[in-house]
N, C-alpha and C positions, 0 to 999 in steps of 0.2 A: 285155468291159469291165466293171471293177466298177458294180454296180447303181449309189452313189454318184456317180463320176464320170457316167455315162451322163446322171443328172439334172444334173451341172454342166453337161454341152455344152450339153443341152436347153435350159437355162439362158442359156447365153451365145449360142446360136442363136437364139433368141427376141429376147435385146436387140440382135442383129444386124442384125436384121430391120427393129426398129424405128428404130435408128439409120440404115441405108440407104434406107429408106423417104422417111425425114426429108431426106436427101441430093436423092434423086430427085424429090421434089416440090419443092424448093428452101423449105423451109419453113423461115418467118423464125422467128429461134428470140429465148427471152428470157432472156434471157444477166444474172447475178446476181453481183457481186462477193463472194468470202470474203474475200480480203485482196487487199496488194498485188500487182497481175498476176496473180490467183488466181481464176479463174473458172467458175461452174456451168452450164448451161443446161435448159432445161425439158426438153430430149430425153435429158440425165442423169438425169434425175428421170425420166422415161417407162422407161428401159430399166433403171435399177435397180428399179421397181418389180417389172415382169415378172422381173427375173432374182428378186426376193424370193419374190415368186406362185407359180412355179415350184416354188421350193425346197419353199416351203410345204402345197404339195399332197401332198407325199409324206411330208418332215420337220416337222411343223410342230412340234414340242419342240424342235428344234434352235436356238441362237442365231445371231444374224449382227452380224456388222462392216463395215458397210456404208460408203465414202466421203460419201456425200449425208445420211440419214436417220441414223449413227451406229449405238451396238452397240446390240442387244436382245438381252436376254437369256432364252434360253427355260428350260423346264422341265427339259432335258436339259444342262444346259450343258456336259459333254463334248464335245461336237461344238460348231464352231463355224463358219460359211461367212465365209469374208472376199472381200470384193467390192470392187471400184474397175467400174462401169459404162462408164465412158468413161476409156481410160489415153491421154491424151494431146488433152484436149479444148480444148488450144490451139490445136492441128492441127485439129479437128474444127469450131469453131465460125467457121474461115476458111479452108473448105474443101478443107483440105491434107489427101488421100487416107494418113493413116500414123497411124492409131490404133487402139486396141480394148479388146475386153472382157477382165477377168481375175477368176477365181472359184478361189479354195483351201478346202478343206476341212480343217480343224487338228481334229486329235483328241487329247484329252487333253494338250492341246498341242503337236504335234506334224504338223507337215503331211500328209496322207494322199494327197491326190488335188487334182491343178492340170487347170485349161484358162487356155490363154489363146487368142482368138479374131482374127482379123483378118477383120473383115465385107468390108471391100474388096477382098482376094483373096481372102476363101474360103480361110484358111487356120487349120487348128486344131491347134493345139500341147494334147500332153493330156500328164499324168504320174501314177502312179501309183505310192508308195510297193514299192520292190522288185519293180516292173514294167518301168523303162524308159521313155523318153519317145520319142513319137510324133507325127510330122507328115503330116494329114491321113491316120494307118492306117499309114505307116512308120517304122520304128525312124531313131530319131538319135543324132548323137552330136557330143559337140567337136569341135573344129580339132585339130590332130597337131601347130601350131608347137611350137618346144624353144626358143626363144628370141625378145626383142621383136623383131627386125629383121625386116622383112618382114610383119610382123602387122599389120593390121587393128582399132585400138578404136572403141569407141563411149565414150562418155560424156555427161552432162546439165551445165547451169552453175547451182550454186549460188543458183536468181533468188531464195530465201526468205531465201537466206543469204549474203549481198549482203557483208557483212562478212569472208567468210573468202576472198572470190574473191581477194586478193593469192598467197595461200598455193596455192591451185587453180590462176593460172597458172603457178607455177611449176612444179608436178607437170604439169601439159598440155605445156608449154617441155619438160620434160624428155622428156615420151615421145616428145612432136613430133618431135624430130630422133633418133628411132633408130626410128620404125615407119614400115610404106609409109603411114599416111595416118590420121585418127579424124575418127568420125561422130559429128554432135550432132543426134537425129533424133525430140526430143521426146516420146516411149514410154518410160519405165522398164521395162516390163514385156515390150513388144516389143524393146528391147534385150537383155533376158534371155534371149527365144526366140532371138533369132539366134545369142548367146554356145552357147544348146541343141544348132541345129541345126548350126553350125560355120562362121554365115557371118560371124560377128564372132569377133575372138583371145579379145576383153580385155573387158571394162566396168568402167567405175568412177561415180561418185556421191555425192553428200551429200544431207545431211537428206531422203530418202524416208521413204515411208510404208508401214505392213505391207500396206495391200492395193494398192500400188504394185509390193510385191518375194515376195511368201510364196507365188503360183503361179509363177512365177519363176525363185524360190530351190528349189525341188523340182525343176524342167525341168532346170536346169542340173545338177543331183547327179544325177539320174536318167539326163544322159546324159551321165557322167563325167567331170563338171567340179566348182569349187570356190566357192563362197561361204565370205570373210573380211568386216570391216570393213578400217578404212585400217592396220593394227595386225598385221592377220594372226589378228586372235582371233575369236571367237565372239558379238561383241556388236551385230552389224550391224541384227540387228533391233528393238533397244532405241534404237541413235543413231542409225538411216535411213545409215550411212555403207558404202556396199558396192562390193565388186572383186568379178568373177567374169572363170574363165575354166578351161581347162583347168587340173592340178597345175603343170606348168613355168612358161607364162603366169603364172598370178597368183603366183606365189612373185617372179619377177620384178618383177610388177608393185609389190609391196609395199615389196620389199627397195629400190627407186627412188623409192617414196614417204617413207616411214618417215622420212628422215632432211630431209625439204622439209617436214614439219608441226610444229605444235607438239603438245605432248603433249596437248591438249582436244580435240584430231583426230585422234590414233591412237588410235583406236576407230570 
């Protein structure tokens, strides 16, 4: 395992810890409004700090992008650790068993090395740039559909952006009746992993965040699938607007969106 990655698990195992800990004790947590339906809790703040700790014992020149605490920028700014401590802490602060930690390392901009962690199963998705990605030590890879019928998506609903949900259901309506079924299961990032491991076709998305989608977005290319925006281009990480899935899958998925949006959503 590269040296780097090895200190992300370390990382992400450490705030797993803390997080489940938090779970088992039933510890009443203090739960902090960002915005609308958008919320923090002190056990976010706990496991981000460790995941920062971590990093810092070994990188401390390096910067980070942190969801809670924001960027800092170090001496090295080449590297950069992008962090989301809790991906799905809606799930988490009302004890719904389906979130976790997610850590990328971008170098010169450029993703190098992903973990995403699932402290409740004990499950660790790693990737590494022209290594392949990995579930708990074994190689993964996409789903093999060639077409939507029969597949499986996932997707999140628009709650920041409340405004373009007309337009979203209609893209949901349409995949609705030609897939066996779509999941809406509060993880961006753990939606990413399953798109990884092959137990999701499809994902689709709006307005996420890069330390929602950027260890993610590496899992999924790493095991031979595709990150676009809604457009099919390259801008997903600037609009938060992302499809992934195998090449057949999301070309699919696109070419049935594409003509349901308006053009300040294709991208």
């Amino acid at each position: 395992m590269h040296p780097m990655l090895n200190i992300a698990v370390r990382a992400a195992r450490a705030a797993g810890k803390v997080i489940m800990k938090s779970m088992a004790q039933a510890e009443q947590l203090t739960i902090e409004s960002k915005g609308q339906h958008d919320y923090v809790t002190n056990v976010d703040h706990a496991a981000e700090a460790i995941i920062i700790d971590t990093i810092r014992k070994s990188y401390p020149d390096h910067s980070i992008l942190a969801e809670e605490s924001g960027e800092q920028i170090g001496r090295d700014s080449d590297y950069q650790w992008v962090i989301d401590p809790i991906d799905g802490t809606a799930n988490f602060m009302r004890g719904i068993p389906h979130f976790c930690v997610s850590i990328a390392l971008v170098v010169k901009g450029q993703v190098q090395q992903a973990v995403i962690y699932d402290p409740v199963r004990d499950e660790l998705f790693t990737a590494g740039r022209g290594s392949g990605a990995q579930l708990n030590g074994y190689r993964v890879r996409v789903g093999r559909a060639k077409e939507l019928d029969g597949t499986l998506l996932a997707t999140g609903f628009p709650f920041r952006m409340k405004h373009i949900l007309p337009h979203y259901q209609e893209v949901f309506n349409k995949f609705f009746t030609q897939v066996a079924d779509v999941r809406r299961m509060g993880s961006a990032a753990l939606d990413l992993a399953y798109v990884a491991c092959g137990r999701y076709d499809g994902y689709w998305e709006a307005g996420l965040q890069k330390w929602d989608t950027m260890a993610g977005d590496l899992l999924v290319r790493e095991a031979g699938g595709m990150i676009t925006d809604f457009g099919g281009g390259h801008n997903h990480l600037k609009s938060g607007n992302i499809v992934a899935g195998n090449p057949k899958v999301l070309q699919a998925m696109v070419s049935q969106m594409r003509p349901l949006l308006p053009k300040g959503l294709q991208n």
